[in-house]
C-alpha positions in Angstrom: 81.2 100.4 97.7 83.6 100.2 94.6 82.1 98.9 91.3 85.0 97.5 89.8 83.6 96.9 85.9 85.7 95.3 82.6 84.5 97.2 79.4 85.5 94.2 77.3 84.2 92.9 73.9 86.5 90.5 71.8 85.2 91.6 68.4 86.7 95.0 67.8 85.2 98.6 66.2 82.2 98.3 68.6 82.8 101.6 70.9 84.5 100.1 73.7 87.1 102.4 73.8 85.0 105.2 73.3 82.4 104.2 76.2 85.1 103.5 78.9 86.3 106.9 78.0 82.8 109.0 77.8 81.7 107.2 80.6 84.6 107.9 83.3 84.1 111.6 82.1 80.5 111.0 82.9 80.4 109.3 86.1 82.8 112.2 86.8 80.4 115.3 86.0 78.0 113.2 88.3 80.4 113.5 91.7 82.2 110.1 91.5 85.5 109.2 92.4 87.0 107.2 89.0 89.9 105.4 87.7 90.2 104.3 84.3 92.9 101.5 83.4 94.0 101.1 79.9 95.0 97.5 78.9 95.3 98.3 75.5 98.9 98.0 74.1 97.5 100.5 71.6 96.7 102.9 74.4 93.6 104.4 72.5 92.0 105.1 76.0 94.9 106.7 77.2 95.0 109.5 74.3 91.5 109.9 74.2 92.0 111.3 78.2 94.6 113.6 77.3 97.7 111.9 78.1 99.6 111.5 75.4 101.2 108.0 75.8 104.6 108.6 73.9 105.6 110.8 76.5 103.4 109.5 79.9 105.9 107.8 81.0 105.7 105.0 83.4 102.6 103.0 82.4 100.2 99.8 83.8 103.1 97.6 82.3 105.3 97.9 84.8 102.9 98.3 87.5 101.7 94.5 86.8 105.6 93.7 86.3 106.0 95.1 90.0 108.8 97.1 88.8 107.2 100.5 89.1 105.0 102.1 92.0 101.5 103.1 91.9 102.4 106.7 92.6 104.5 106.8 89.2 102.3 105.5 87.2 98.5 107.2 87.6 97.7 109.9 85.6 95.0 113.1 86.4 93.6 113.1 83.5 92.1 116.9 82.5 89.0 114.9 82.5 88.4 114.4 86.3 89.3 111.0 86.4 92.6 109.1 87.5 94.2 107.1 84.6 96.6 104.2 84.2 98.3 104.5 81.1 99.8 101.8 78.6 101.3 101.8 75.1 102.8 99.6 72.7 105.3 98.4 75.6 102.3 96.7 76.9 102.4 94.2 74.4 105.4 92.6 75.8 103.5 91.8 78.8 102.1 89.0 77.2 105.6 87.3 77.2 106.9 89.0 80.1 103.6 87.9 82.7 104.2 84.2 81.8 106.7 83.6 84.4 105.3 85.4 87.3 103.0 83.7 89.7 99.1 84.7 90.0 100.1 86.2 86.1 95.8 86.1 85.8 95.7 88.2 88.9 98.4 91.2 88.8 96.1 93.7 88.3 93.7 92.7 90.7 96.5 92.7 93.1 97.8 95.7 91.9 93.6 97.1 92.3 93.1 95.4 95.8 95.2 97.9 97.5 93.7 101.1 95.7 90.0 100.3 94.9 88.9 102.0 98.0 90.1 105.7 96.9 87.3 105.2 93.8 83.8 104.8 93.3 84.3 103.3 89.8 87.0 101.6 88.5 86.8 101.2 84.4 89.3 98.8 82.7 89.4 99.3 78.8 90.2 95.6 77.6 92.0 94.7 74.7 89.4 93.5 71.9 90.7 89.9 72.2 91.2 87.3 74.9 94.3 87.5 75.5 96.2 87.5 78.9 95.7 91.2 79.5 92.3 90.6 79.1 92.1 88.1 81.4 93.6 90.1 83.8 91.0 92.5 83.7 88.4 89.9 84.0 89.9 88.9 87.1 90.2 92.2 88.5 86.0 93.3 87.8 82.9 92.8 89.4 81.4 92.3 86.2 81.5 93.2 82.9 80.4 96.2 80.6 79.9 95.1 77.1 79.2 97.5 74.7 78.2 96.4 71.6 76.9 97.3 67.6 73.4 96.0 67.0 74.3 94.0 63.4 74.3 90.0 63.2 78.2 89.5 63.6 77.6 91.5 66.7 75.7 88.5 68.0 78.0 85.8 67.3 80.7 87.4 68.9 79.1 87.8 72.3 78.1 84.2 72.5 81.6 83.9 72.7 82.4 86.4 75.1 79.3 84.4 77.4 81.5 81.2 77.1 84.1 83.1 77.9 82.6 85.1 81.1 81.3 81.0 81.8 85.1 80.2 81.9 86.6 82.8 83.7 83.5 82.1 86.4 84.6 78.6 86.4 88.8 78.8 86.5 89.6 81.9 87.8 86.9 84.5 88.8 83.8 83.4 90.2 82.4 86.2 91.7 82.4 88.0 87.9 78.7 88.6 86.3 77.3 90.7 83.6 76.8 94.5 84.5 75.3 95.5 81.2 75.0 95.3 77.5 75.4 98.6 76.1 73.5 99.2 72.4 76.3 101.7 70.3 76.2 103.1 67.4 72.8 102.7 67.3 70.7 104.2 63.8 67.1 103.9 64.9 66.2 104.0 61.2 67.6 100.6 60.7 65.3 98.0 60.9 68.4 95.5 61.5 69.3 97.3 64.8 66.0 97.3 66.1 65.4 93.6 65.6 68.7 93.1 67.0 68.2 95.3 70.0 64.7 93.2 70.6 67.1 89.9 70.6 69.1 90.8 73.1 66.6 91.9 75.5 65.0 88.3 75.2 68.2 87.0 75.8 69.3 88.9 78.4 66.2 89.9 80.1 67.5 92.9 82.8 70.7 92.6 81.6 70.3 95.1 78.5 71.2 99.0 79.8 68.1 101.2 78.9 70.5 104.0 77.5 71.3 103.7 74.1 74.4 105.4 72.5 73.3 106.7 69.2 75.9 107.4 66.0 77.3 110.6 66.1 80.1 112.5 64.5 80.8 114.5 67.8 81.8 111.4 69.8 84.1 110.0 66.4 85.7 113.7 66.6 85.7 113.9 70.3 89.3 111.6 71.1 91.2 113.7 68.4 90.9 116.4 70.6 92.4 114.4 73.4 88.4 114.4 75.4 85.6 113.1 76.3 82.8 114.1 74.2 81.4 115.9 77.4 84.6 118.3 77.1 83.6 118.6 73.4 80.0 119.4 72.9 78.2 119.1 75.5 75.3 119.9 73.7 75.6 116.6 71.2 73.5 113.6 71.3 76.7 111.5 71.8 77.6 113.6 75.5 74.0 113.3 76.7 73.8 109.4 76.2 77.1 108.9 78.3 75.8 111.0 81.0 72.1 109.0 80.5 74.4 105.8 81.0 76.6 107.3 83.9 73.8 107.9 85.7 71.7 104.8 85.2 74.7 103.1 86.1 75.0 105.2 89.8 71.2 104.7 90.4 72.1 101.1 90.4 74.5 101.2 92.9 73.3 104.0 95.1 73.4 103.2 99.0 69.8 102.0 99.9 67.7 105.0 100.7 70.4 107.4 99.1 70.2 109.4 96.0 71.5 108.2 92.7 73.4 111.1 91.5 75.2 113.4 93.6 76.7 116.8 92.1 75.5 116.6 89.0 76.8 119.3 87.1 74.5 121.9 86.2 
């Protein structure tokens, strides 16, 4: 069954961009079928797969504006994963989704008719609540927060909790917490370890057991237009995606099934 899951995080410079990224690649090199949906007027996630957005050419902005079709709009990326690209034209969405009826819901109508053809479906939020990220609330399962482990870091999801308490409320109520992913993680600070213990008291099973450390491969790896798996494969940074990617498949393996399936040698 498809896991549809919203990398969000409203406080920005946390890796979210970076794990929807590393993690499609991932799930990839593990034998799923993945789509990866930019909602990022700056269209970070769409460069880091490859795609340069300047020239992509129709992008997820008019796919919600149901001016464009599906088939002109997702991408291969030279990752392995299907891609719907956005730019800065995305920002005018905002404006232009006003108007339309079910504006909270155009991508999840837009996903309804497609999620089938995947196994995962990542949306890369933008790092605000705005009505782009609403959409992509509306459109997961649950959501996929990645997250520093520093003090700020904690304020700002207790707001993203009131705001996963909302979207249950108004507009999604089917929408729970996948995961909280620890990144940029330094083992030898004694903040991020007493940080890291917090959230696992406050989110008992809700705290991934991978943990993406720092590392300059995955901070090189989207200048290159890759995942860090495509980069060095070898680096701490590509074997923590591919920990995650397959924690997050043994979750939702079929009962009695195996958790990864062509995992590449």
């Amino acid at each position: 069954m498809t896991r549809v899951l919203a990398v969000t995080n409203q406080k920005g410079g946390v890796g979210k961009t970076t794990s929807a990224v590393n993690l499609a690649a991932s799930l990839v090199a593990l034998g799923q079928r993945v789509l990866l949906v930019d909602m990022d007027p700056q269209g970070n996630a769409t460069m880091g797969s490859g795609i340069d957005k300047r020239v992509a050419g129709d992008t997820v902005y008019p796919l919600l504006l149901g001016t464009a079709y599906w088939e002109s709009v997702v991408k291969a990326s030279p990752g392995g994963y299907d891609l719907l690209p956005a730019n800065r034209q995305l920002a005018g969405a905002e404006l232009d989704l006003i108007e339309l009826p079910r504006r909270e819901h155009r991508l999840a109508d837009v996903l309804a008719r497609r999620r089938a053809d995947y196994d995962f479906v990542l949306i890369d939020c933008p790092p605000s609540l705005s009505l782009l990220t609403i959409n992509g609330l509306c459109a997961a399962d649950a959501m996929l927060i990645p997250m520093q482990c520093e003090y700020f870091a904690l304020e700002g999801l207790s707001d993203l909790v009131d705001t996963l308490r909302r979207i249950r409320q108004n507009l999604n109520p089917d929408i729970g917490i996948e995961g909280i992913l620890r990144t940029m993680f330094d083992a030898r600070s004694t903040l991020s370890r007493q940080v890291a213990e917090q959230l696992a008291a406050h989110f008992p099973g809700k705290v991934f057991e991978t943990v993406i450390p720092r590392s300059i491969r995955l901070a090189e790896a989207p200048s290159h237009g890759c995942a860090v798996l495509h980069y060095d494969r070898q680096s701490t940074g590509s074997r923590a995606y591919l920990a995650l990617a397959a924690e997050l498949v043994s979750r939702h393996a079929p009962a009695g099934g195996a958790g990864t399936s062509k995992a590449a040698a």
